[in-house]
Structures are given as structure tokens and as C-alpha cells.
C-alpha positions in Angstrom: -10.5 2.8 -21.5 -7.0 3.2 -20.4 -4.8 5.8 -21.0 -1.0 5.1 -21.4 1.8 7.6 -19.5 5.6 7.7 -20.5 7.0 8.5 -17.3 10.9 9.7 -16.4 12.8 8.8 -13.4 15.5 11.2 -12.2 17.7 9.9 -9.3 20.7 12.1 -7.3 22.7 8.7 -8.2 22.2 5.4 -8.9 20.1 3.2 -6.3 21.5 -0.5 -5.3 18.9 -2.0 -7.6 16.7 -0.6 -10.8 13.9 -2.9 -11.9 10.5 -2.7 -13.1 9.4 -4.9 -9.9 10.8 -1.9 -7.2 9.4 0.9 -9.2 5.8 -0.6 -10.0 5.6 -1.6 -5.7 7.5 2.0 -5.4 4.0 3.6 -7.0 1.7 1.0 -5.6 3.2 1.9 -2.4 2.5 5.7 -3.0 -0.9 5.3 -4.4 -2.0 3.5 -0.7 -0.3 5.8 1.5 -2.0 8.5 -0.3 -5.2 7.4 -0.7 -5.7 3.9 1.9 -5.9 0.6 1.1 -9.6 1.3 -0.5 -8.5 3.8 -2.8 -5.1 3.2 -3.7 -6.6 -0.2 -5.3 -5.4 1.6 -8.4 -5.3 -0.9 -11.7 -2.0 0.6 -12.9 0.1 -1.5 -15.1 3.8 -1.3 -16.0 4.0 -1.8 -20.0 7.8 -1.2 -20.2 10.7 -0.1 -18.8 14.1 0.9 -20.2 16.8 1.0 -17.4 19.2 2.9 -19.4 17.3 5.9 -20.0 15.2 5.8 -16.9 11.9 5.4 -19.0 8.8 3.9 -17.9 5.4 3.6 -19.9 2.3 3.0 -17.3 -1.1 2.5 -18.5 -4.1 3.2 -16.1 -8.0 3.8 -16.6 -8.6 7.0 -17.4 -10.4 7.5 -14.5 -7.4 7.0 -12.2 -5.2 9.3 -14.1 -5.3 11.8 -11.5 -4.8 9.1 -8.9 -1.4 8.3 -10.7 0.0 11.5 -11.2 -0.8 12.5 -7.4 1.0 9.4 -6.1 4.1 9.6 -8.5 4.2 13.2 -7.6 5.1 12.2 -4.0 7.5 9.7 -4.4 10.6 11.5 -3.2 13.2 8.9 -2.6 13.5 5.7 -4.6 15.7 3.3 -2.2 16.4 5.6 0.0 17.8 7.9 -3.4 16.5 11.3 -3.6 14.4 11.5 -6.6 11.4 12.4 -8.9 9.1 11.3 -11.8 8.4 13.4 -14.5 5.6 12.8 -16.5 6.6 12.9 -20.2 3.8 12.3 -22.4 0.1 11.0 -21.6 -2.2 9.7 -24.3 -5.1 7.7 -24.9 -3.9 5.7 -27.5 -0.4 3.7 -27.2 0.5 4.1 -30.7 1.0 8.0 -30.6 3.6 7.4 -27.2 6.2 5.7 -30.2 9.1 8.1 -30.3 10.3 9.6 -33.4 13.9 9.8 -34.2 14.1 13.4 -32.9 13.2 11.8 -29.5 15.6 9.6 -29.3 18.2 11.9 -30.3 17.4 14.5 -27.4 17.1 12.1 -25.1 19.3 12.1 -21.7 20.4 10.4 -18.9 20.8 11.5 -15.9 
């Protein structure tokens, strides 16, 4: 089973070029330089991505949660811009990562 993650992005200012392509190889790239070329063959998929507020939703096996966390934790520069994922909300099921109203109304950009 795999467990989805909603993941924020905050950046000291905005990098040359934000897409889902440079972040997913951002956290492939972490996951091998963490754990080698064996163990950073992490399944992790990128589900969606909203630019505006910084928002990504991953899903992974549950397995390789741990994994995933550990390598976002040690990104520290995103294009050579300082910076830091915060995970938001982890859940085994995809439905309960919809945001309410009173989400969307507290949420920022930074």
C-alpha cells in the first residue's frame, strides 16, 4: 500500500525555475546520496504540484516512508536557493489529504 504525503516547499526567494520535473529529480537525488544507488531506488511518485502555493502531494509505499522523510529532510538548497520541505499531512488514504475550506483559507505563501 502506498501512503500519500502533502509536502511544503519554503525557499529564501524564488529559484530560476519551479517545476514538478526539478523537485521530483531534487528528492530522487537526495534519496541516492543518502542511501546509494541500491537503496535510494525509492518508488516515490509526484501526484501534484501547485506552484503557487509551493504544495506538493507524493505518494510512496509505506515502507519507504521513512526513506522519504530522511531525504526531503536534507535537501537544503533547491537550485542553489536556500530552502526546506515541511511535511504537512501524511495519510494512508488520498481522500482524507482533500483540504477543507479552512485550509485553503490559512494557507500562505512564502
Amino acid at each position: 500500500m502506498k501512503s500519500p504525503v502533502v509536502t511544503g516547499i519554503k525557499l529564501a526567494r524564488k529559484p530560476n525555475q519551479l517545476s514538478a520535473l526539478y523537485i521530483k529529480g531534487s528528492i530522487d537525488h537526495s534519496l541516492v546520496k543518502i542511501f546509494g544507488d541500491i537503496g535510494g531506488q525509492t518508488e516515490v511518485d509526484l501526484l501534484k504540484f501547485d506552484e503557487q502555493r509551493r504544495r506538493i502531494i507524493l505518494r510512496v509505499p509505506k515502507e519507504f516512508y521513512v526513506k522519504l522523510r530522511a531525504a526531503i529532510t536534507c535537501i537544503g538548497d533547491f537550485q542553489g536557493v536556500p530552502c526546506n520541505f515541511q511535511v504537512k499531512k501524511v495519510s494512508p488514504l488520498l481522500l482524507t489529504l482533500v483540504e477543507t475550506h479552512l485550509d485553503f483559507a490559512s494557507a500562505t505563501v512564502v
